[in-house]
C-alpha positions in Angstrom: -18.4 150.5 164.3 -19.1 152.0 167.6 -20.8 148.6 169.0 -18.3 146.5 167.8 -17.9 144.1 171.3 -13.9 143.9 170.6 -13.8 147.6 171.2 -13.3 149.1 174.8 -15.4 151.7 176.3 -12.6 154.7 175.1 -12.1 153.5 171.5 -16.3 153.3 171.3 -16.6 156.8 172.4 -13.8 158.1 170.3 -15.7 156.1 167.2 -18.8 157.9 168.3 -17.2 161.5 168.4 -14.9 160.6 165.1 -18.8 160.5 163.2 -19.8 164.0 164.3 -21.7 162.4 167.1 -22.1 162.5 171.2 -22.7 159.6 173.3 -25.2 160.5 175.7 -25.4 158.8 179.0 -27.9 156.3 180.5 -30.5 158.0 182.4 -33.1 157.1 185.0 -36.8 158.7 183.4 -39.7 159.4 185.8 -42.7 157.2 185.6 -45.5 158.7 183.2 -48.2 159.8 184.6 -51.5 160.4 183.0 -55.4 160.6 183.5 -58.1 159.8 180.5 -61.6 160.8 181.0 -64.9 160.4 179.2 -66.4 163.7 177.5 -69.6 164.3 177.0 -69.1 162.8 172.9 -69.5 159.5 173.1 -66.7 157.1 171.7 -64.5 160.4 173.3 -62.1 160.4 175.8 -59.3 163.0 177.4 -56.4 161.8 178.1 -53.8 164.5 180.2 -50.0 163.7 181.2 -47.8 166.0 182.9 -46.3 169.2 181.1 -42.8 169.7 180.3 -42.4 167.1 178.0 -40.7 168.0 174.2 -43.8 166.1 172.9 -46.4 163.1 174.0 -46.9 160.1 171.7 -50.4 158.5 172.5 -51.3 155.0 171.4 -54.3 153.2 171.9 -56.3 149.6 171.6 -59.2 148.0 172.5 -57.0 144.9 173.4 -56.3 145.0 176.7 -54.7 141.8 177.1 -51.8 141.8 174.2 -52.0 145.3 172.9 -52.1 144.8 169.2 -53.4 147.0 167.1 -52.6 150.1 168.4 -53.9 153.0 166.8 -51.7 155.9 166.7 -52.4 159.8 166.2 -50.1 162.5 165.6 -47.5 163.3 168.0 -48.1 166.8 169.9 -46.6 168.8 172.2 -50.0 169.5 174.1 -50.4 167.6 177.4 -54.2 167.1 177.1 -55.8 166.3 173.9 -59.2 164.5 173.0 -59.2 160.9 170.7 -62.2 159.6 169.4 -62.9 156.0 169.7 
């Protein structure tokens, strides 16, 4: 209901808070920054981002060009972690 177009800005937030919800606002993230490095296991890299971060999602593909078929490991809350090729 809350992104019904007919509704104003005050009747979509009252919709929202009505559900049990909060409307948060738009914000403006950082860039990500982050570094991968070879290790010394082949197919192995390191890849580091910045701390503070709830968690880091990695994804990654050998297609450079369109980015399909990403392969995707388990969320974690570390800022470095090693993914084999």
């Amino acid at each position: 209901m809350a992104n019904n177009p007919a509704l104003t800005d005050i009747e979509r937030i009252g919709v929202v808070h009505s559900a049990g919800m909060s409307a948060q606002g738009h914000s403006h993230p950082q860039k990500h920054k982050f570094k991968v490095e070879n290790t010394s296991v082949s197919g192995t890299v390191k890849v580091s981002a910045q701390g503070k971060a709830n968690a880091h999602e990695w994804k990654y593909t050998a297609d450079i060009l369109n980015f399909t078929n990403c392969i995707s490991p388990e969320p974690t809350t570390r800022a470095d972690i090693e993914l084999p090729d």
